[in-house]
C-alpha positions as CSV (number, residue, x, y, z in Angstrom):
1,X,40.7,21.2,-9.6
2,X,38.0,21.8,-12.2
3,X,38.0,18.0,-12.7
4,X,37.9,17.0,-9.3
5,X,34.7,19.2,-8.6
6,X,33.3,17.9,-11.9
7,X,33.9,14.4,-10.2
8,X,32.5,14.9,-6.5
9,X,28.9,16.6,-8.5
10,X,28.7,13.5,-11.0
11,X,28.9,11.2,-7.3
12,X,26.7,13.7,-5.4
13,X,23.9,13.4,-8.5
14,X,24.7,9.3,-8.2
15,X,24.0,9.3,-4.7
16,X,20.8,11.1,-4.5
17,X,19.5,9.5,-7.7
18,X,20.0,6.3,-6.1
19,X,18.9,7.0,-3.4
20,X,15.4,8.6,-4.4
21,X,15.2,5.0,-6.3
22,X,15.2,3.5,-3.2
23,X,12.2,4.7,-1.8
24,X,10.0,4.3,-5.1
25,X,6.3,3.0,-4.3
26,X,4.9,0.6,-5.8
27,X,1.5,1.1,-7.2
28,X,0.0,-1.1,-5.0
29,X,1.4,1.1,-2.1
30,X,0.3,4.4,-3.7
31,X,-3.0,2.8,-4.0
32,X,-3.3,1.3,-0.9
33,X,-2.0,4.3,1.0
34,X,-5.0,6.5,-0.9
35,X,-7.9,4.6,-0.8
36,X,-6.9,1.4,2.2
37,X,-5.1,3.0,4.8
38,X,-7.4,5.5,6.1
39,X,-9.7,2.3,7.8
40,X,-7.3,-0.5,7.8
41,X,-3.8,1.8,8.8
42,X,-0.8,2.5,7.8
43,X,0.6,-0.9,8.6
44,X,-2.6,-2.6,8.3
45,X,-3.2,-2.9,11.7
46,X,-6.1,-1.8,12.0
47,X,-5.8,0.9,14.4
48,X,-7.0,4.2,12.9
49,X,-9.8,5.8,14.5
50,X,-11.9,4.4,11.6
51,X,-10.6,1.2,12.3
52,X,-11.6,1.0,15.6
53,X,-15.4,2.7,15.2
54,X,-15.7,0.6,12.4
55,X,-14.2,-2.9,14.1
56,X,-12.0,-3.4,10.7
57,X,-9.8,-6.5,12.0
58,X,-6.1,-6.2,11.3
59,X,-4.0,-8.4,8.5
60,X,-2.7,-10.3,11.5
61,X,-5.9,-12.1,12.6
62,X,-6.5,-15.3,12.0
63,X,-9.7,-14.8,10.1
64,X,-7.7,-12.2,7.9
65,X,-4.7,-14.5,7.3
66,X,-7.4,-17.3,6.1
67,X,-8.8,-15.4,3.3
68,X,-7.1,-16.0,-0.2
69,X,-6.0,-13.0,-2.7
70,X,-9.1,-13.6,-4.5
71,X,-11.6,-13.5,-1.5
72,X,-9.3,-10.2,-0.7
73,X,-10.2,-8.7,-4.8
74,X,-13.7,-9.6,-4.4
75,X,-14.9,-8.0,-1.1
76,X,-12.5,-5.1,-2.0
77,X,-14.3,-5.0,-5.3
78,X,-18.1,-5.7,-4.2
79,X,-17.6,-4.6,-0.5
80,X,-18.6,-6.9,2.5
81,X,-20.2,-5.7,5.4
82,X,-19.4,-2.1,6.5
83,X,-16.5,-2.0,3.8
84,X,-17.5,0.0,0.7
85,X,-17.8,-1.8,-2.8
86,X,-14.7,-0.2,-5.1
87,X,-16.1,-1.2,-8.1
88,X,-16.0,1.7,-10.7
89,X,-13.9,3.8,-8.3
90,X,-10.9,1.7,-9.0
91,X,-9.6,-0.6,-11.9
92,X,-9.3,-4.4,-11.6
93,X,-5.6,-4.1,-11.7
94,X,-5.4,-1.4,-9.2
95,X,-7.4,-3.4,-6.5
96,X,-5.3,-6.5,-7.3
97,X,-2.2,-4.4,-6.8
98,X,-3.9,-3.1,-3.6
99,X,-4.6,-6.1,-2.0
100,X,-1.0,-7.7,-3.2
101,X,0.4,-4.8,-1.0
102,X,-1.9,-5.4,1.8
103,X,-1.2,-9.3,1.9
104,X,2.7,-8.1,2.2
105,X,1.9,-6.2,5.8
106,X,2.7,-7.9,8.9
């Protein structure tokens, strides 16, 4: 009996352990979600209340889609137009992962 309970809490820990794996962030997430998603959303649709004051475009626009990763790190990192310049408030590798993230929104 012992053994049997011993078994069914070693599976119980393996479940939940794996399963608390599975929804990890990455740190492009984390960042995004902290800093991103309050103007461009959630999803990156652009439809926050910021969003829409601020006419942010979502990742699915055509002018969105045309811009590379780099012309994504660069206006994330110097600002363009009403967005804000992140410079000094993030690192380089933390807007890279950022925009990485972003880029994988539909």
């Amino acid at each position: 009996m012992t053994r049997t309970i011993r078994t069914l809490a070693v599976l119980a820990a393996t479940v939940c352990m794996a399963g608390s794996m599975g929804f990890a962030q990455s740190a492009g997430e984390a960042t995004y979600k902290a800093k991103c998603a309050m103007c461009h959303g959630a999803k990156g649709a652009a439809d926050t209340p910021s969003a829409k004051m601020l006419k942010v475009m979502p990742i699915a626009s055509p002018e969105m889609k045309k811009l590379s990763e780099a012309d994504m790190i660069k206006a994330t990192t110097d600002g363009k137009g009403k967005m804000p310049s992140f410079k000094g408030k993030l690192s380089d590798e933390q807007i890279k992962e950022a925009v990485v993230y972003f880029r994988t929104l539909k």
